[in-house]
N, C-alpha and C positions, 0 to 999 in steps of 0.2 A: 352818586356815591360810589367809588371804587370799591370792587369783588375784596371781601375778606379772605385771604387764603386759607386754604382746610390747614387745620393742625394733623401733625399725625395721630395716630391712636397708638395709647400706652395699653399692649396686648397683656403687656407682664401683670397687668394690675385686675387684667381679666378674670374670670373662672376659668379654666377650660372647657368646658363645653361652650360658653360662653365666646371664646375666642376663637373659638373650629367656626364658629357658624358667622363670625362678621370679616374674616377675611377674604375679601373678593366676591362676597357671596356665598366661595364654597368652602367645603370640609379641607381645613386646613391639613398636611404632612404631620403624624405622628408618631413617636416612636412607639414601637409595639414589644410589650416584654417576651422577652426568651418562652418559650412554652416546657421544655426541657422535657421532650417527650423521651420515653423508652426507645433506646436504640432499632431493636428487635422489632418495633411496630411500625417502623419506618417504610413505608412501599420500596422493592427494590427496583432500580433502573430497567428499563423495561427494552432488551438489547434484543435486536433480531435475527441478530445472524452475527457470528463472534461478537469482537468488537468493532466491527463496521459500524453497523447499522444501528442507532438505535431510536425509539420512539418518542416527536415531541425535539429532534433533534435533525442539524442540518450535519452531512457529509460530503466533502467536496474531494473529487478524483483529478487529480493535478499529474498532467501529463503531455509531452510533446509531439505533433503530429505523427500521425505511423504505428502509435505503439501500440494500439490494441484498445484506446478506452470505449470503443462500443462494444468490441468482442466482448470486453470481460464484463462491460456493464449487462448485454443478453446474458451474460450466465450468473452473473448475481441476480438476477431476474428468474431463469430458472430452477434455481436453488431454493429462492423464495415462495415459488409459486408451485412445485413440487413437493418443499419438504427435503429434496438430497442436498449432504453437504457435498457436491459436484466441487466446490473449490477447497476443501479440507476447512471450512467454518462451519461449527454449529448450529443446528438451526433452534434458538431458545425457547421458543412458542411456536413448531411445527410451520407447518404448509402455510403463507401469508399471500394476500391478492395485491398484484406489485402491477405499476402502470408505466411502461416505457413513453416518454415522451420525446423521440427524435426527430430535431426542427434542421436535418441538413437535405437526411435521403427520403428519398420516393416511399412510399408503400409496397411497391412490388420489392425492391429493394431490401427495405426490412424485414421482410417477409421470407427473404432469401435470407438472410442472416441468423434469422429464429429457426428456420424449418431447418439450417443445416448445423447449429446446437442441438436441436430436439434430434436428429437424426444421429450426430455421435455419441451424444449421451443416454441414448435410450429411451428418450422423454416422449409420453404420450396424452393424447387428450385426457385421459383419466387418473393422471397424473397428479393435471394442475386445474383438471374440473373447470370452474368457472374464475381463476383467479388470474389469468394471463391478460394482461390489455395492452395493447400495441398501437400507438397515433405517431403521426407524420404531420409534421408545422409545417409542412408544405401545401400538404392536404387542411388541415384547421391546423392554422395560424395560431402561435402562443406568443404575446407581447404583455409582459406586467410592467413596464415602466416607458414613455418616452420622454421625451426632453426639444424644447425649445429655448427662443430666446430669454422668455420669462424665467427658466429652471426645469425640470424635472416632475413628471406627475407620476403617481403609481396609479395604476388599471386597478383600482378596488375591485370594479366589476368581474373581472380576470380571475382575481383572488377569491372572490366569492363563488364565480362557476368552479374553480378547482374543489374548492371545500368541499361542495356541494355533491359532485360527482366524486371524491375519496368516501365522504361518508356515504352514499349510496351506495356505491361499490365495495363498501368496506376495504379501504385500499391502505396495508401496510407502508407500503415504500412507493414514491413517485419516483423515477430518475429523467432529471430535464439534462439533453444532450445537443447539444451542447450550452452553457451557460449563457454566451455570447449572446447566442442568437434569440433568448429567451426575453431581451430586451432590447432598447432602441436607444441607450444612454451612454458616453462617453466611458468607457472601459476606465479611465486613467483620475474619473472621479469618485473621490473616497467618498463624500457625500453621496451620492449617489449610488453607486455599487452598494453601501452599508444599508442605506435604507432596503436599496431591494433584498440584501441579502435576508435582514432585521425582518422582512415581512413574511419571506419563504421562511426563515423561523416561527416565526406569530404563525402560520397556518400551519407549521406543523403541530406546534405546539394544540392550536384548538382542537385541530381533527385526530392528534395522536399518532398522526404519519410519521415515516422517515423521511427525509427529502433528500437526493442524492443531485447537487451539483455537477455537472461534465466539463473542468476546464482545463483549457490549451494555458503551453509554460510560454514567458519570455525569451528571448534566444538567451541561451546557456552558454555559446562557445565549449561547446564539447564536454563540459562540466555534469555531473547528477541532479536529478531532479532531487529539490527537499519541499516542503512546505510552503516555504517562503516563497516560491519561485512562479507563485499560478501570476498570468498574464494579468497586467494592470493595477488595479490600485487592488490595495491589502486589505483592504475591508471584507470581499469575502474570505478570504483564509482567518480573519478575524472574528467573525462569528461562526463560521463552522464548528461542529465541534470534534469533528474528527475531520483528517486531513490525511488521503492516502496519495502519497506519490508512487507514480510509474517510472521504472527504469528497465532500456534494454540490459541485457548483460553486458558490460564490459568486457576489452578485452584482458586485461587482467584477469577476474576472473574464471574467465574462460579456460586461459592458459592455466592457472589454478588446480583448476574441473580437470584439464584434462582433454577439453572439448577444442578439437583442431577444426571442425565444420565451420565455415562462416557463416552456414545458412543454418545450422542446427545453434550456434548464439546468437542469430538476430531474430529467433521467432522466441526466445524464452526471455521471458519479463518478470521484473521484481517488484511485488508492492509491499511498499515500508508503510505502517503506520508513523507518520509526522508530524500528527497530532492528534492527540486519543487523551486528555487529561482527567476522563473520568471512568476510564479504563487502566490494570494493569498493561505494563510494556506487552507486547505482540511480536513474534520472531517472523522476519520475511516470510511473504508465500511468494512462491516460484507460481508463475504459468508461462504456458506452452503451448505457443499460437500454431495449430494444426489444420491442415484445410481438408473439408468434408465436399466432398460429389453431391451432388442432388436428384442424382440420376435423371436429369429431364432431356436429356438429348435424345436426340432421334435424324435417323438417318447419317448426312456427314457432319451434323452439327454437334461436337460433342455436347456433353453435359457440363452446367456451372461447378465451378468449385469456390466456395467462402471460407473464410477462416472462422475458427472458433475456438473459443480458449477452453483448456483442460488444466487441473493440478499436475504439475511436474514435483517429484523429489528429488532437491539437492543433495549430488553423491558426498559422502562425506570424507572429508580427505585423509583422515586416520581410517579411515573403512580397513577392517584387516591385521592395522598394529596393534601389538601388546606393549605391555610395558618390556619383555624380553627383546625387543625391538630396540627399545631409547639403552637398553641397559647395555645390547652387544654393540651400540653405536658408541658408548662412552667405553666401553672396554677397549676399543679399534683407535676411537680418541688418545686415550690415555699412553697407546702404544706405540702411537708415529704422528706423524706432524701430517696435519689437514687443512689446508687456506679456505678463509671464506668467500675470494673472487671467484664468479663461477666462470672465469675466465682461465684461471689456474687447472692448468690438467691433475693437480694432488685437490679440489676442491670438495670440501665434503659431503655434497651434494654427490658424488659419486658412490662416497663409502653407504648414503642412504640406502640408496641407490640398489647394492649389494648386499645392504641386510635386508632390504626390505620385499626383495625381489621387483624391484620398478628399473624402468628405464632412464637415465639420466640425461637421454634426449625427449622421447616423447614424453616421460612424465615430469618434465623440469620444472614446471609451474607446480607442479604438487609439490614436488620434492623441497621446491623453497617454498614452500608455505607449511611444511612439518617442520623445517631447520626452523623458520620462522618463530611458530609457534612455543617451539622446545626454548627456543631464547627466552621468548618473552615470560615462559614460566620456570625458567631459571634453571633447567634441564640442562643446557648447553648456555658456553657465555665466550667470549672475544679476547683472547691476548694479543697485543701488540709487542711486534720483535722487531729487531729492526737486523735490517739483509744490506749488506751490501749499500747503506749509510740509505737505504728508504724502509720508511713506516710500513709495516707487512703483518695484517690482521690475516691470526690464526684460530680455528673455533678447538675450544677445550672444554673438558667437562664441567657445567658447573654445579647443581646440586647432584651429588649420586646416588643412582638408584640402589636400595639395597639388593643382595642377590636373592634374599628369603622371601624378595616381591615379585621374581620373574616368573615363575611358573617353572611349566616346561616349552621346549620350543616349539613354535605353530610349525603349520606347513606354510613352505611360500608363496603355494599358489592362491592361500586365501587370502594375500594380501598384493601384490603385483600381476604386472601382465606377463603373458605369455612371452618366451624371448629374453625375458628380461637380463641385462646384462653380468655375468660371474651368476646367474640362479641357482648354480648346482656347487660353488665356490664355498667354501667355511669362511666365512669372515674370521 
């Protein structure tokens, strides 16, 4: 006699409870109503350290070789495990026990890293007590995923000694440095990357850790780092939940700043929050890779020196101006003719220049990023003439300042340099 085929089952005709418990065996998907709790009794996000870090959540540090990301991940480690905000972030729940895990360098190595932070920042044993941990994957090996022909397996066992040792240790923030090497699985698979990303999640979330990712960018071609850009497939910048990219200074910038040193902009670095969407926006922090002595020399062998990151403040490029400033620039405007090529010996980058007590050589990157500014907010604006049958932008006043807004006049040395050209000149 041929098998009768099973009919399906009309669930609809079910009870519900009745229909949780005959699909597949288990408690079937249901929807759960809204609870509409009181705003106010809501737990708040439980942030560690500004909006970097926060607990139950993963953060990945996306950045291109060279830049500094061990240096500043030691000092967000110190920060942590002291209590100082050493990089200008708050610490939201005081001194936390934070565990570096670096799978490139040696032990002696890291050690050299830490003790020449601890030594410019003034950090002592009694600092960070018992909350500092330092391991080398050189030393004990960290692999949560590898991958064969079959596919991809995740190291439970891995994930379970991590738990195991965070809750023991009571450990705020792990940071695994670098990400790469933290597995054995093709970089360039989304499947893959995502689950391991999805599981350093899941243990954050059980143990109430933070978990701080270390990764290297794709080549850029000379371009800025943003979010997007960590090496390989998207999946972890997709679960992350904060995404901090590293950038040297450019030379733009630079010239900006003011800063003519090559070597004093390739040691200062920018981290943008890139993805923070359960945080307010975050304004760049500056650091500034500094190198510390260890004093271990002896005889003719000098002593090491390590880099270590410190907060730098970015100078500000009105530092100085008033509005008496923008107001005798548009009076000077108003009174003769100014071109905007700064190729033009009448450019008005000079006349700043003059009110403002600055150089219109060494300060010319500032000086076009005030004219700049002043444009952009309607201060100054661009008429076109034409000379001699070619198109000739000239800058003219565009909203005017009243003169009941200027004050009285500063002095100009609290705004320009020394030398500075016509300084002692009436505009």
């Amino acid at each position: 006699m041929a098998a009768t085929a099973p009919q399906p089952m009309d669930y609809a005709a079910l009870q519900p409870d009745e229909a949780a418990a005959r699909i597949n065996g288990h408690t079937a998907l249901r929807a759960t109503p809204y609870r509409w709790p009181d705003p106010a009794s809501l737990p708040r996000r439980q942030w560690l350290m500004g909006h970097w870090l926060l607990r139950g959540e993963v953060t990945a540090i996306i950045a291109p070789g060279g830049t500094g990301k061990s240096t500043i991940g030691n000092a967000i480690a110190l920060c942590l495990a002291s209590g100082q905000p050493l990089l200008g972030k708050p610490l939201h729940r005081g001194p936390q026990a934070v565990w570096i895990f670096n799978l490139e360098d040696g032990t002696d190595e890291l050690e050299r890293q830490l003790s020449a932070a601890c030594a410019y920042h003034g950090i002592c044993p009694d600092d960070c007590e018992d909350r500092l941990h330092l391991d080398s994957g050189l030393v004990q090996p960290l692999c949560t995923a590898s991958e064969d022909r079959d596919g991809f397996t995740l190291a439970e066992d891995v994930f379970a000694q991590l738990a195991a040792t965070i809750r023991e240790r009571r450990i705020a923030t792990v940071i695994v440095d670098p990400f790469v090497s933290s597995h054995a699985v093709r970089e360039s698979s989304n499947e893959a990357i995502d689950a391991i990303a999805k599981r350093w999640k899941r243990l954050a979330q059980e143990t109430g850790c933070a978990v701080v990712l270390v990764h290297h960018t794709r080549k850029l071609g000379g371009r800025e780092v943003t979010a997007e850009d960590g090496r390989g497939a998207v999946a972890l910048r997709d679960a992350a939940r904060v995404v901090l990219p590293l950038n040297p200074m450019g030379d733009k910038e630079a010239e900006e700043l003011g800063i003519a040193d090559p070597a004093l902009r390739r040691s200062l670095v920018r981290i943008d929050t890139g993805k923070a969407n359960r945080a307010p926006p975050d304004a760049a922090t500056w650091i500034k890779l500094e190198s510390q002595s260890l004093d271990n020399g002896e005889g003719l062998e000098p002593s090491d020196f390590v880099g270590v990151a410190t907060l730098w403040e970015k100078p500000d490029v009105f530092h100085g101006l008033t509005t008496w400033h923008l107001y005798t620039v548009q009076q000077c405007l108003a009174a003769g003719d100014w071109r905007e090529s700064v190729q033009a010996k009448d450019w008005v980058g000079h006349l700043v220049a003059n009110v403002a007590g600055l150089s219109a050589e060494t300060d010319k990157g500032r000086i076009k990023a005030i004219i700049r500014t002043w444009k952009r907010n309607g201060a100054l604006a661009v008429e076109h003439r034409a000379i001699n049958g070619r198109d000739v932008p000239f800058v003219i006043v565009g909203k005017a300042v009243d003169a009941s807004e200027i004050g009285s006049r500063p002095h100009l040395a609290t705004c320009g340099a020394e030398g500075a050209e016509g300084a002692d000149a009436d505009p």
